[in-house]
Structure formats: structure tokens, C-alpha cells
SEKE-530949 format. One line per field, with one value per atom (N, C-alpha, C): residue number from 1; residue in three letters; chain; x, z, y. Coordinates in pm, whole numbers. Atoms other than C-alpha are relative to their C-alpha. Layout:
vexvo <- c(NUM:...)
fido <- c(ALA:...)
fivo <- c(A:...)
c1 <- c(X:...)
c3 <- c(Z:...)
c2 <- c(Y:...)
***
This chain:
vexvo <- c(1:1:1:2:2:2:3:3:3:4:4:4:5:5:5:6:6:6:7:7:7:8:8:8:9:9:9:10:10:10:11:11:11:12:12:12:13:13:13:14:14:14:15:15:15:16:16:16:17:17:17:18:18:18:19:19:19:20:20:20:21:21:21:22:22:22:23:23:23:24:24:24:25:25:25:26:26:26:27:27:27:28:28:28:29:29:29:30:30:30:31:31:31:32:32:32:33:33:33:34:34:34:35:35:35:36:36:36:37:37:37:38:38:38:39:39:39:40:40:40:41:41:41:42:42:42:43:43:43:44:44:44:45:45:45:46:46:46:47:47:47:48:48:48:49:49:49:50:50:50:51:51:51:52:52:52:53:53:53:54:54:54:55:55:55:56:56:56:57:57:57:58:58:58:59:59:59:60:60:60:61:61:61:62:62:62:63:63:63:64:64:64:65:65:65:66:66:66:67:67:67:68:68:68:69:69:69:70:70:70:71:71:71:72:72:72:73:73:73:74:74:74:75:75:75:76:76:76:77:77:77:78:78:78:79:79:79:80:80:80:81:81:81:82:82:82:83:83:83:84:84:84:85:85:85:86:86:86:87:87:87:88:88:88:89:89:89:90:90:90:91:91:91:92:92:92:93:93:93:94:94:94:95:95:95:96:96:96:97:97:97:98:98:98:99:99:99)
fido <- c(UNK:UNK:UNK:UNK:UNK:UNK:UNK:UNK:UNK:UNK:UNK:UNK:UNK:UNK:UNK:UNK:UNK:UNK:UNK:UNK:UNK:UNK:UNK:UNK:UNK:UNK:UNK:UNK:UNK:UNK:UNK:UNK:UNK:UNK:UNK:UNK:UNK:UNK:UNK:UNK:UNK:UNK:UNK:UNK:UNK:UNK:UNK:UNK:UNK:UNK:UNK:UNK:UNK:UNK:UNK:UNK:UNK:UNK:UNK:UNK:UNK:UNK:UNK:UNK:UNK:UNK:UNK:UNK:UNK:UNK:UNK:UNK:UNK:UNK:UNK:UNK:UNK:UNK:UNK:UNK:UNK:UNK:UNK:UNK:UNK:UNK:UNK:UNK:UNK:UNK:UNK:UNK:UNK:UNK:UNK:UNK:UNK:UNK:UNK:UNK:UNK:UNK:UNK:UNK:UNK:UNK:UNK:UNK:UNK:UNK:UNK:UNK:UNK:UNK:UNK:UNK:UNK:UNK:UNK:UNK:UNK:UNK:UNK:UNK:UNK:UNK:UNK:UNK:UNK:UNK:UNK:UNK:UNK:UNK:UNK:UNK:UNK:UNK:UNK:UNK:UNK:UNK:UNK:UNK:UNK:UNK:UNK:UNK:UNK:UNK:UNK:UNK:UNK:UNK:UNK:UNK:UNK:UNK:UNK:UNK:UNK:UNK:UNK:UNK:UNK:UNK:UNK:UNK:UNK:UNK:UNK:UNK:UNK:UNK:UNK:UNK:UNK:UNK:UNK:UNK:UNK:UNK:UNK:UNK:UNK:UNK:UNK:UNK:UNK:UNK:UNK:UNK:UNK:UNK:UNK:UNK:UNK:UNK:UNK:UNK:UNK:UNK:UNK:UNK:UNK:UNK:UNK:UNK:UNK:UNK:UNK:UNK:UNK:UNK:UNK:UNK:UNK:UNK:UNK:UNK:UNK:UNK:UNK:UNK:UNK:UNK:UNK:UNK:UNK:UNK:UNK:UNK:UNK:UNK:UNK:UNK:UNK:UNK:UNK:UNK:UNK:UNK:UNK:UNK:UNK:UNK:UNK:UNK:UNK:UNK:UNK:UNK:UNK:UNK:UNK:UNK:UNK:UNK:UNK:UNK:UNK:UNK:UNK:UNK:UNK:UNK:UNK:UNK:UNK:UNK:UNK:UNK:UNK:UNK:UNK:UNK:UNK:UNK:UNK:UNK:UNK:UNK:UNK:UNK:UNK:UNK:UNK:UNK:UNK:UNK:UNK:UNK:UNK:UNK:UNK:UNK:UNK)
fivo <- c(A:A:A:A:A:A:A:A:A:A:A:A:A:A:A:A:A:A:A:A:A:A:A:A:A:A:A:A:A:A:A:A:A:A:A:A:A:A:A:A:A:A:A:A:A:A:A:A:A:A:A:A:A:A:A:A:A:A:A:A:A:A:A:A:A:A:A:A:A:A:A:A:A:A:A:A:A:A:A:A:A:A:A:A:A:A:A:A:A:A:A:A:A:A:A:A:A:A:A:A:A:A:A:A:A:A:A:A:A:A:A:A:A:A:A:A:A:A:A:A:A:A:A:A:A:A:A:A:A:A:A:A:A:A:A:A:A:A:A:A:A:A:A:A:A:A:A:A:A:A:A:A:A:A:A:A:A:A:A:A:A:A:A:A:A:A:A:A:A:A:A:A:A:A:A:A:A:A:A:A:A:A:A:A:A:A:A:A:A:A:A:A:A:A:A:A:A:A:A:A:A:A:A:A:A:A:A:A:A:A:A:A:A:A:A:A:A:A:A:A:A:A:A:A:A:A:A:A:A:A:A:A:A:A:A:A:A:A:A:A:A:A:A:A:A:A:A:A:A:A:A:A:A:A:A:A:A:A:A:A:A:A:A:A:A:A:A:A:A:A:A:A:A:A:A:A:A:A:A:A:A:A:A:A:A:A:A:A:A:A:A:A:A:A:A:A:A)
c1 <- c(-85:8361:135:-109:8711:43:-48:8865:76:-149:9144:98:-83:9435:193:-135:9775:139:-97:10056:159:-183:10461:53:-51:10657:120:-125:10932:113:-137:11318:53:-110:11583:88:-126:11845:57:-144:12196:-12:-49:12264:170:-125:12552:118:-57:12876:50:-80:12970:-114:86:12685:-37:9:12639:-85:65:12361:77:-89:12621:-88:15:12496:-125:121:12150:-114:136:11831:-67:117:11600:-97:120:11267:-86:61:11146:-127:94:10810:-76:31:10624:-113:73:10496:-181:143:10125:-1:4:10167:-47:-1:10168:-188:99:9839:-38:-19:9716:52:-166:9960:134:-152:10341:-39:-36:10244:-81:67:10009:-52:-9:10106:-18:90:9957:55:11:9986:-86:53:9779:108:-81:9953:-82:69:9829:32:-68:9889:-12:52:9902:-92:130:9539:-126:19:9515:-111:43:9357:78:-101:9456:-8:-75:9638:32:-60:9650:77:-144:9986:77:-24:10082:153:-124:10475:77:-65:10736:89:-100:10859:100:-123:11183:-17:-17:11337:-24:44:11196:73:-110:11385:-111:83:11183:-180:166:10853:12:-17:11007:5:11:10965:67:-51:11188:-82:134:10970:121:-142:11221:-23:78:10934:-116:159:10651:-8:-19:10786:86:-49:10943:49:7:11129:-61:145:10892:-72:167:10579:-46:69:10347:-72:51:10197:-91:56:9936:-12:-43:9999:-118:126:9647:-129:116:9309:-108:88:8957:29:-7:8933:-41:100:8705:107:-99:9013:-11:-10:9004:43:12:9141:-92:98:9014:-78:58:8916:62:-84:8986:39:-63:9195:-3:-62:9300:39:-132:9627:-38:58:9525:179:-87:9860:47:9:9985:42:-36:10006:106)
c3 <- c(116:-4656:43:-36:-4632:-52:10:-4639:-109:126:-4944:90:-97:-4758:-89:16:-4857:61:-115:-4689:0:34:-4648:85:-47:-4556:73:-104:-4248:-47:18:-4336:103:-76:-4124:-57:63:-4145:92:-61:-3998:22:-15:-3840:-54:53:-4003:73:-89:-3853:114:-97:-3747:144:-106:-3504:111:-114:-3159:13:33:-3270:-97:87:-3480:-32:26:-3408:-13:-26:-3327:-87:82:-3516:-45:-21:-3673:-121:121:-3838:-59:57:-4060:-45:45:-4151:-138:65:-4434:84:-126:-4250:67:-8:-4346:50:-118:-4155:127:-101:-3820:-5:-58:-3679:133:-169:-3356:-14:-22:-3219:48:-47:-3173:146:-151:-2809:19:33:-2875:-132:184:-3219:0:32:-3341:-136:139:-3632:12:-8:-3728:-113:27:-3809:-52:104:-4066:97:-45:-3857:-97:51:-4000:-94:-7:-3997:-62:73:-4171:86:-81:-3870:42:-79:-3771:131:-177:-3424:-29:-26:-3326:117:-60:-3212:33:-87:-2981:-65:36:-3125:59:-64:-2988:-174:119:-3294:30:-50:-3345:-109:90:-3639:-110:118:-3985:-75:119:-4300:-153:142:-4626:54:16:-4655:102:-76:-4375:141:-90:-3999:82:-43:-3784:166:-182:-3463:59:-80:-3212:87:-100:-3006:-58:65:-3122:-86:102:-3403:-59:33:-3553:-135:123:-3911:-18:56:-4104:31:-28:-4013:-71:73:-4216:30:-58:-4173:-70:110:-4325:-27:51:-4499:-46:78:-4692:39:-8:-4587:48:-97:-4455:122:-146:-4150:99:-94:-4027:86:-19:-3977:178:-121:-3640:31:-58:-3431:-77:-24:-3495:-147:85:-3845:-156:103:-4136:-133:105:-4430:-151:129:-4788:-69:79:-4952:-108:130:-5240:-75:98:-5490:-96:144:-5678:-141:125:-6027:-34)
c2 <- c(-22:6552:56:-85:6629:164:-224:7057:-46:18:7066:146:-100:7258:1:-2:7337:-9:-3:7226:-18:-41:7253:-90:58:6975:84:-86:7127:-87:72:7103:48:-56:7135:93:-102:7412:20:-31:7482:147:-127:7807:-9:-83:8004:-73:31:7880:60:-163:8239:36:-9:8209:-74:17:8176:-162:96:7884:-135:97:7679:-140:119:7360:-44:29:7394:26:38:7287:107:-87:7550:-38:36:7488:124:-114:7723:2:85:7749:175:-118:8031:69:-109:8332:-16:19:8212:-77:106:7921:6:-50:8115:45:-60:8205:61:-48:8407:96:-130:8692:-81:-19:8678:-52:45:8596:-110:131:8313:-58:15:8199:-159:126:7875:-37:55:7642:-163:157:7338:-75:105:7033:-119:105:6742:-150:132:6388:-89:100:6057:-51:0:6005:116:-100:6355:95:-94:6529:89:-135:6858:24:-4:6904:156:-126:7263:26:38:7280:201:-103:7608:3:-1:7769:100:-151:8015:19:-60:8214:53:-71:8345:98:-111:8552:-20:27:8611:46:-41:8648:-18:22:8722:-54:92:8482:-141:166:8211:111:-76:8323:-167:145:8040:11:24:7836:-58:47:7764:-103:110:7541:-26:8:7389:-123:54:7181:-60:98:6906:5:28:6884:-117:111:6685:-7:-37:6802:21:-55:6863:129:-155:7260:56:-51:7407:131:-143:7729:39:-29:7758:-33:118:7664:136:-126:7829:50:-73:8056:-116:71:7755:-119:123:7508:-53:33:7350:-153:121:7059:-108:89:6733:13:-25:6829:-67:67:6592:74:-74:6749:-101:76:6634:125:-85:6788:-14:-39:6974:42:-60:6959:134:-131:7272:-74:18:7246:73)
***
């Protein structure tokens, strides 16, 4: 049977212009996203095929309820922010809509 999971399509965002980063890419993702510690922080990722890829990240700086991955991740990923503790690799999903 498939999990029901919640998940957050990745946008791109512009650093500030006033900053040292001007030009360069950052993907933001919501803090629940992140799993693990700060030094081996994790997120699973929805493919295609709707299997989850647990996908290794280097975080950077958080602002509010968004924490930006500086490695790890691709805008337009799919991420999953919601799901059981049980989630693992290799584990077929289906995106449960909010109302």
C-alpha cells in the first residue's frame, strides 16, 4: 500500500543584491524537511516513480520556518515535509493534498 506524505515543491531564490552571493542559486526548503543533525542532515526526496531517495544536504542559514541547503538539492524537487518516523529509501509514497 502506498504512505500519504506531504510534500513542498523547491523554488529558486536570488540572494539580495547587496550580497556577497548576488548571483548565486539558493534552495530553500521548510525547517521540517531537514532530518538527522546539522552535521548529517538528510531529506527524502519523492522521484518520478514516487520512491523516496534519501538524499544527504549541507545546510546553510535559516530565516523564520525556511532553513536554505546549499548542497544536496535541486529547485524542483519534490521534499517531504510530513510523513511517519518509518519513511525510508526505496519506499513508495502518495501526495496527500491540503485542503
Amino acid at each position: 500500500p502506498d504512505m500519504g506524505i506531504k510534500v513542498a515543491f523547491l523554488a529558486d531564490a536570488v540572494a539580495p543584491a547587496d550580497s556577497a552571493a548576488a548571483r548565486a542559486r539558493v534552495v530553500r526548503v521548510g525547517r521540517e524537511a531537514i532530518r538527522g543533525s546539522r552535521e548529517e542532515a538528510f531529506v527524502f526526496v519523492v522521484g518520478p516513480d514516487n520512491k523516496l531517495e534519501r538524499r544527504a544536504v549541507t545546510v546553510g542559514a535559516g530565516t523564520g520556518d525556511l532553513v536554505e541547503v546549499v548542497a544536496g538539492l535541486n529547485a524542483g524537487e519534490r521534499v517531504v515535509l510530513e510523513g511517519p518516523a518509518e519513511l525510508a529509501a526505496g519506499v513508495v509514497v502518495a501526495e496527500r493534498k491540503q485542503e
